[in-house]
C-alpha positions in Angstrom: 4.1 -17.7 -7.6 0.7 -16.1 -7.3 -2.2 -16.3 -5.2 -6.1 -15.0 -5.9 -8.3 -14.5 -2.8 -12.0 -13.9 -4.2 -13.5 -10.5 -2.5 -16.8 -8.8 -2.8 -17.3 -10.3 -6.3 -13.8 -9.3 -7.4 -10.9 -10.9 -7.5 -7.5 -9.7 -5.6 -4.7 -11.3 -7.0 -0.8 -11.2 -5.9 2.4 -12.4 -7.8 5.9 -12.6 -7.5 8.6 -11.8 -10.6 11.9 -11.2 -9.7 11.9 -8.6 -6.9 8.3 -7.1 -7.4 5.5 -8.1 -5.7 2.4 -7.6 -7.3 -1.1 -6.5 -6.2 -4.2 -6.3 -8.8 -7.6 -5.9 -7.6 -10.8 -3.8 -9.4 -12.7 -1.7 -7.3 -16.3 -0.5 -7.5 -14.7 3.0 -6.9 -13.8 6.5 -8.5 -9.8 6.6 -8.6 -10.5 10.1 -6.8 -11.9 7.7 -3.5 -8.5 5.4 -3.6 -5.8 8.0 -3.9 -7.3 10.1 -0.6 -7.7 6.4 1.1 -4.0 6.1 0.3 -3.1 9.5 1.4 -5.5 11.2 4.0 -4.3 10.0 7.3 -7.3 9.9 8.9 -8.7 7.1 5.9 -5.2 5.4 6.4 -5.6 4.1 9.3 -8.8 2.8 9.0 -7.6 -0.1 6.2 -3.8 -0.2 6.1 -3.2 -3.0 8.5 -5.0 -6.5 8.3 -6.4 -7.3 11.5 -5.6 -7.9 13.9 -3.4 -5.0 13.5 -3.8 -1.2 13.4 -2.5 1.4 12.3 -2.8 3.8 14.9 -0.9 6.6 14.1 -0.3 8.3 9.9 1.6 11.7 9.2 1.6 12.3 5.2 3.1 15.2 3.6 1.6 14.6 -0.2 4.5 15.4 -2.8 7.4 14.4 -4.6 10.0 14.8 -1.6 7.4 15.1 1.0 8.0 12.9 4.2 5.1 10.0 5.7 4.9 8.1 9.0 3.1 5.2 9.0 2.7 3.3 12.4 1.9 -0.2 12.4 0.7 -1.5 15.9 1.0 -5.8 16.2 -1.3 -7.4 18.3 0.9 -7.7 21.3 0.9 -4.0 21.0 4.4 -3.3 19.6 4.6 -0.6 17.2 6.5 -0.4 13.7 6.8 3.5 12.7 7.2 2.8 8.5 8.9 6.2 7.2 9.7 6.8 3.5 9.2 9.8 0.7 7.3 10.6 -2.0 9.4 10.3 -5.3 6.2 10.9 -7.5 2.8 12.1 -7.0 0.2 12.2 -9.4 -3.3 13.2 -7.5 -5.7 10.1 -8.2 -3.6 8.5 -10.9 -0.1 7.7 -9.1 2.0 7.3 -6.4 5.5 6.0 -5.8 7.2 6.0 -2.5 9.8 4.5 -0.6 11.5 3.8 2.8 15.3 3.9 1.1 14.8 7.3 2.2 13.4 9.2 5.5 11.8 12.5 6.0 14.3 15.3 4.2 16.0 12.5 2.0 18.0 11.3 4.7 19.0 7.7 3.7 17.7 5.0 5.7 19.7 2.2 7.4 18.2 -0.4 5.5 16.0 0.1 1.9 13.5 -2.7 1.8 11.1 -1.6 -1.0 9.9 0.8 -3.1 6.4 1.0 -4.0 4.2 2.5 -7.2 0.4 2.4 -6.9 -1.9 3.6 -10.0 -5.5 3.8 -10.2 -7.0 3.2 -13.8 -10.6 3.9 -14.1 -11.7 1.3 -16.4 -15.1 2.5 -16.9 -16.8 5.3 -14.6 -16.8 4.4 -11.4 -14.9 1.1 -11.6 -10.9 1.6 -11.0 -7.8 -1.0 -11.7 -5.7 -0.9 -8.5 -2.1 -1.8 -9.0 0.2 -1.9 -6.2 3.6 -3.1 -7.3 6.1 -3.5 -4.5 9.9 -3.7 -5.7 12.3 -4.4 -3.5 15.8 -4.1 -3.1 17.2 -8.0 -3.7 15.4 -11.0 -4.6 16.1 -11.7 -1.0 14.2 -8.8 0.8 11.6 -10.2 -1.4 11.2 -13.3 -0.1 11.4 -11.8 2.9 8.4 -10.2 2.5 6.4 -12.9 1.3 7.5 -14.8 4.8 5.9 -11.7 6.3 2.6 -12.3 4.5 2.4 -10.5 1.4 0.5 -13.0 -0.3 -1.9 -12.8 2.7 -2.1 -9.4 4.7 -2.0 -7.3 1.5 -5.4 -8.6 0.0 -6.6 -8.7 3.5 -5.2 -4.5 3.8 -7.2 -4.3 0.1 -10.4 -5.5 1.3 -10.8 -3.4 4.0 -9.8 -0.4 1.5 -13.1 -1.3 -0.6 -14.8 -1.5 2.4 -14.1 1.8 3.8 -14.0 3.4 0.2 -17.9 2.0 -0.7 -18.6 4.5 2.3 -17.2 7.7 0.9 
């Protein structure tokens, strides 16, 4: 399955193999710009969520073994704290995290995903963004496309160029 939403000139495009989900989208951006989006809290919670959602609250601790909070809020106002850990950090190339684990490796009731974003700059100031979402079992998955994948993540991506265009 796959799905391209046209944004800003550029296409976002999402897929499904197995248990990844997949994200690609170009960015008129340095990779330097989309790696602090992706880890200074205060640029988090300006794109993370599609709207009508926030994300009101993010706590990141920026290294392999380092703990983050994410908060989602719902538009009924219900929040949805997302904790995982670091595995790998590579400053403005990489980063793979995950929620099998919370803050000091402590595992978490339930895994759901594992995700590896990269940032390839492709010529300067122009930056492949791949965000590759594997999950647990085919099942969690599917589960995630119910949730919106295909949807809220290029929605999420669009307001990351938005707000990375203004640093």
């Amino acid at each position: 399955m796959s799905e391209t939403a046209t944004n800003l000139a550029t296409s976002c495009t999402t897929s499904a193999e197995g248990r990844d989900l997949t994200l690609v989208r170009e960015f008129d951006a340095t990779p330097d710009k989309l790696y602090r989006a992706w880890t200074e809290p205060a640029l988090i919670t300006q794109w993370f969520t599609p709207a009508p959602w926030t994300t009101p609250k993010a706590e990141t601790d920026v290294r392999p073994g380092g703990a983050s909070v994410i908060t989602m809020r719902g538009p009924d106002g219900t929040e949805f704290p997302n904790r995982g850990v670091y595995l790998e950090v590579v400053p403005n190339r990489k980063l793979v995290f995950t929620d099998a684990y919370t803050g000091a490796w402590e595992p978490a009731e339930k895994p759901f995903m594992t995700v590896t974003v990269t940032f390839e700059e492709i010529r300067p100031g122009r930056t492949r963004y791949t965000a590759r979402v594997s999950h647990w079992t085919v099942a969690d998955r599917e589960q995630h496309e119910r949730m919106g994948f295909h949807q809220g993540w290029p929605m999420a991506t669009e307001q990351l160029a938005v707000l990375v265009s203004r640093l």
